[in-house]
C-alpha positions in Angstrom: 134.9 53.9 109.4 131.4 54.7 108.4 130.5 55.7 112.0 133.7 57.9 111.2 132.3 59.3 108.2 128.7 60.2 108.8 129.4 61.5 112.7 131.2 64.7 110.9 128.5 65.8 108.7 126.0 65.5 111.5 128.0 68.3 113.7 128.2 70.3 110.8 124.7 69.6 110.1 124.1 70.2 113.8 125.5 74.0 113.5 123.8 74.9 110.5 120.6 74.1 112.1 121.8 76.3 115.1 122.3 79.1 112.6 119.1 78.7 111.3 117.7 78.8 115.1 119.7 82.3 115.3 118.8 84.2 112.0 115.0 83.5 112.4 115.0 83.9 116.1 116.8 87.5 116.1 116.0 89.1 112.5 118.2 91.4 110.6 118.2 93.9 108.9 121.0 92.5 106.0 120.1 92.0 102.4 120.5 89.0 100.0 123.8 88.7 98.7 124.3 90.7 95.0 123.3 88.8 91.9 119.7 87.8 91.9 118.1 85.3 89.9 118.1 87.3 87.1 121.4 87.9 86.4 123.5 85.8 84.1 125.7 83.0 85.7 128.3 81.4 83.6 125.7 80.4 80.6 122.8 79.9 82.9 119.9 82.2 84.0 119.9 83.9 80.4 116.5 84.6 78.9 117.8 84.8 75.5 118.1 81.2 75.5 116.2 79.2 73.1 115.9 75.5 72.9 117.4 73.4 70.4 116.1 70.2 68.8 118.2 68.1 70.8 117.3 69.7 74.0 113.9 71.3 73.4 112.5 71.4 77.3 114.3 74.1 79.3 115.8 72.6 83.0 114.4 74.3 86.3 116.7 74.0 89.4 115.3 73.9 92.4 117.5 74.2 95.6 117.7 72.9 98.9 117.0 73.8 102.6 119.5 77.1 103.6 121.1 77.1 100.2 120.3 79.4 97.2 120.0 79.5 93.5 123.7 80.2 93.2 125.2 78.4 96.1 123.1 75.0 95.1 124.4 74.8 91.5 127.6 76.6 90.9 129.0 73.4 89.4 125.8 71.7 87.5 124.5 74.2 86.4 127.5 75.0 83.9 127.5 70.9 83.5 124.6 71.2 81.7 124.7 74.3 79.7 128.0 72.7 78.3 126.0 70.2 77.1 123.4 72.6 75.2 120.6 72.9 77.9 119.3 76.5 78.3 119.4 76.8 82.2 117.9 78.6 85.1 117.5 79.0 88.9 115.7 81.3 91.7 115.7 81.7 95.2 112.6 80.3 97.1 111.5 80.6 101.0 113.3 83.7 101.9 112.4 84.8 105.0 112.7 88.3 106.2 116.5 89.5 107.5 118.0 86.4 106.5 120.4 86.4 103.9 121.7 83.7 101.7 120.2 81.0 103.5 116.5 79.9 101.5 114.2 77.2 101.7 113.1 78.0 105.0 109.6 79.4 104.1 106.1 77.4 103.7 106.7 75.0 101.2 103.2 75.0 99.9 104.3 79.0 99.0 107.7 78.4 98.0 106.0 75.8 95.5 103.8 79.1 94.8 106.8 80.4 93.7 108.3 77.8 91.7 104.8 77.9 89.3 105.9 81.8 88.6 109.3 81.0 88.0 108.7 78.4 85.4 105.7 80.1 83.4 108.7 82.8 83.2 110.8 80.5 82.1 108.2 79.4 79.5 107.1 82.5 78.5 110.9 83.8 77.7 112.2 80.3 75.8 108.8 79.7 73.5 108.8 75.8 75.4 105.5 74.3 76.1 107.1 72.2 78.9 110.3 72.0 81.3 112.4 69.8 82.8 112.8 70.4 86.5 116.4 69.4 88.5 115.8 69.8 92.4 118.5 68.8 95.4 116.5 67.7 98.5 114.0 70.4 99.5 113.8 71.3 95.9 113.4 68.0 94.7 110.3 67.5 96.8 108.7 71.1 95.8 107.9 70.4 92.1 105.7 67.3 93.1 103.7 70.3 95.5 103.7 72.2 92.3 102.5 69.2 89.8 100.0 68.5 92.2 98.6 71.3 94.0 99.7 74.4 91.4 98.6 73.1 87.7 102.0 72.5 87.1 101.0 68.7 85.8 101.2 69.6 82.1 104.1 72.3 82.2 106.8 69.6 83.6 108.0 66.6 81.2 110.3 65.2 83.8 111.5 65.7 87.5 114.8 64.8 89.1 115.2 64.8 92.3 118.9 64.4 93.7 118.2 63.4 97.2 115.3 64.7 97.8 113.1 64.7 100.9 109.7 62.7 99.3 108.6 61.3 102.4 109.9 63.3 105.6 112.7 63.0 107.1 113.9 61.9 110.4 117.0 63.8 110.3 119.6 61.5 111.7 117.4 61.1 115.1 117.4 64.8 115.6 113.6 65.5 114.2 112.3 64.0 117.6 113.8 66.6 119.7 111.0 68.8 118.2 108.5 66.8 120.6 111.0 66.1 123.3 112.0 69.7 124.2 109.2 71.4 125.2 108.2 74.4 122.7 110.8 73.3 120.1 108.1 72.4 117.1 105.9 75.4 117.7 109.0 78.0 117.8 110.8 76.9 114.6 107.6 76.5 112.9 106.4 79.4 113.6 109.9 81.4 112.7 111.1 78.5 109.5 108.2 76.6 109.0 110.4 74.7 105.8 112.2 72.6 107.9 109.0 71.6 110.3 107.0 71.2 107.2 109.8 68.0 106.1 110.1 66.1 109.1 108.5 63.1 108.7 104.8 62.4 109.7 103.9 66.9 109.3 100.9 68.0 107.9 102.0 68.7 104.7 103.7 65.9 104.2 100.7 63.7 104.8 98.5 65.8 102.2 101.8 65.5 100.0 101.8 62.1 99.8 97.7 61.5 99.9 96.5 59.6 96.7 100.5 58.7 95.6 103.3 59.4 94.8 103.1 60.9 91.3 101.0 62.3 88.8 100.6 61.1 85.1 102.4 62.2 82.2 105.8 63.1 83.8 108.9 61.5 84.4 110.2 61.1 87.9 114.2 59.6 88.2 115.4 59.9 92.3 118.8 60.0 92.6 120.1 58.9 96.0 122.9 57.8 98.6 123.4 55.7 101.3 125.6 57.4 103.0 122.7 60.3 103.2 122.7 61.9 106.8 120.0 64.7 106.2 117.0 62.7 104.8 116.7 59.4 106.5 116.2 56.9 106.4 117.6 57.2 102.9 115.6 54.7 101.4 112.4 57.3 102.0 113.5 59.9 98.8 112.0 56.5 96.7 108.8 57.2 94.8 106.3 54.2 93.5 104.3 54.7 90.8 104.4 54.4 86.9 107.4 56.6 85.1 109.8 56.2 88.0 113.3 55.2 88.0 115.4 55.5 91.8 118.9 55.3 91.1 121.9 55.0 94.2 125.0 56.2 93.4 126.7 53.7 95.3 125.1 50.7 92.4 126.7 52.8 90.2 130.2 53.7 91.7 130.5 51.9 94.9 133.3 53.6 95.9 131.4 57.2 95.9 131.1 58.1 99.9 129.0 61.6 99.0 126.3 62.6 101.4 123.5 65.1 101.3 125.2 67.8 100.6 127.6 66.5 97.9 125.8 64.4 96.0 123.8 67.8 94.8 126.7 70.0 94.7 129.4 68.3 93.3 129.0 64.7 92.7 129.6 64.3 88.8 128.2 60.1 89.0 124.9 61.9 90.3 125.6 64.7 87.7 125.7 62.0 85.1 122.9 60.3 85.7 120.9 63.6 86.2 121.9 63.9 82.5 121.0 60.8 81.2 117.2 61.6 83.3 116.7 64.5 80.7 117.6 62.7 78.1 117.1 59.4 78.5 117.1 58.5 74.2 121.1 59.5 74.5 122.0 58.4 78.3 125.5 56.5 78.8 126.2 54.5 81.4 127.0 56.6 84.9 130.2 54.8 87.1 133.0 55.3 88.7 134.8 57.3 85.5 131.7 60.0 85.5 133.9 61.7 88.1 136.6 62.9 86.6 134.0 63.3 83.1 
């Protein structure tokens, strides 16, 4: 049954990296969807928020590989602003013609990016620190940023909901880059995001140089077996001081999400993302967080 189970995302996996293939190899001349980062989103994205005492950090989220800052979070996002959090997201590694689908830039520059987006979010919510959320891709990109962009002492704690730490062997598929002939130099020369995560790149090496983590943050990794996209799963683990990994499946064994799900819509993973932020009030995260 599990053979069953993963085989189907992996053909859907499968054509979404074939779409990626088309939009970077023939560009467009199409636009990003309406509704950029700024607008308002069910509570979230608006600059008038201000803190409170119970929730004093603002929350970051950071999406994943061909997803966006709307697509990503359409369901936690409102999770947590119904629980008090002023919330925001953005788009990262657009590339030129392509719609819709992000994360497919450098991630050193989309990590660029993310130190803009939070000293906005800083500068319009008075906070002297945030709280960053990211779902595979994005869960990886803020320890670019802590490292590499000062970002160190503007983040009190990251969580990263299966999120690529380590590179990933995608299911097996990552080694056709060096089988078929070309394959690495095209895609990362056209999507240089999704070379830049298989396992054993560049920038994963200089990534992971020196450690996983940096002092005085946080890090919780939220994870699944059943993960198809970054494998093997147990790779999204960081070691270090301040670091709690967390499988959904020791908390509700009968949750079968995947990649995708566990950041979009998996309330156990929700739950425990929760309890990351604030760890003085968490509750225990099982099988009754999905229907919470």
């Amino acid at each position: 049954m599990l053979r069953r189970l993963v085989r189907r995302p992996i053909k859907s996996l499968g054509a979404a990296l074939a779409l990626t293939v088309a939009l970077v190899a023939v560009p467009g001349t199409a636009t990003a969807a309406p509704g950029g980062a700024d607008v308002v989103r069910s509570g979230w994205n608006d600059f008038s928020c201000k803190p409170s005492a119970a929730h004093p950090r603002p929350v970051v989220l950071v999406h994943g590989t061909l997803e966006n800052a709307t697509s990503n979070w359409w369901s936690f996002a409102p999770y947590l602003v119904d629980r008090g959090y002023c919330v925001f997201s953005f788009d990262y590694g657009k590339l030129p013609g392509i719609p819709a689908f992000y994360g497919l830039g450098p991630v050193a520059k989309s990590a660029e990016q993310l130190a803009v987006d939070v000293d906005k979010v800083l500068a319009a919510t008075g906070a002297d620190k945030v709280d960053i959320v990211g779902h595979s891709q994005g869960g990886m990109i803020p320890r670019q940023y802590m490292k590499f962009n000062g970002g160190a002492t503007k983040v009190g704690a990251l969580v990263g909901i299966a999120p690529n730490n380590h590179g990933t062997t995608l299911s097996g598929i990552a080694k056709l880059l060096d089988v078929v002939p070309g394959a690495r130099g095209v895609i990362d020369g056209t999507a240089p995001g999704l070379t830049d995560q298989v396992v054993g790149s560049d920038f994963m090496k200089r990534l992971n140089e020196g450690g996983d983590t940096v002092p005085g943050v946080r890090y919780t990794v939220i994870a699944t077996r059943y993960d198809e996209v970054v494998t093997p799963w147990r790779t999204q683990f960081l070691s270090g001081p301040n670091v709690r990994n967390v499988v959904v499946q020791d908390l509700c064994p009968v949750d079968i999400s995947m990649h995708l799900t566990l950041g979009t819509i998996d309330r156990v993973a929700f739950h425990e993302a929760a309890n990351a932020l604030d760890p003085a009030n968490a509750t225990p995260a099982n099988c009754a967080s999905m229907v919470s």
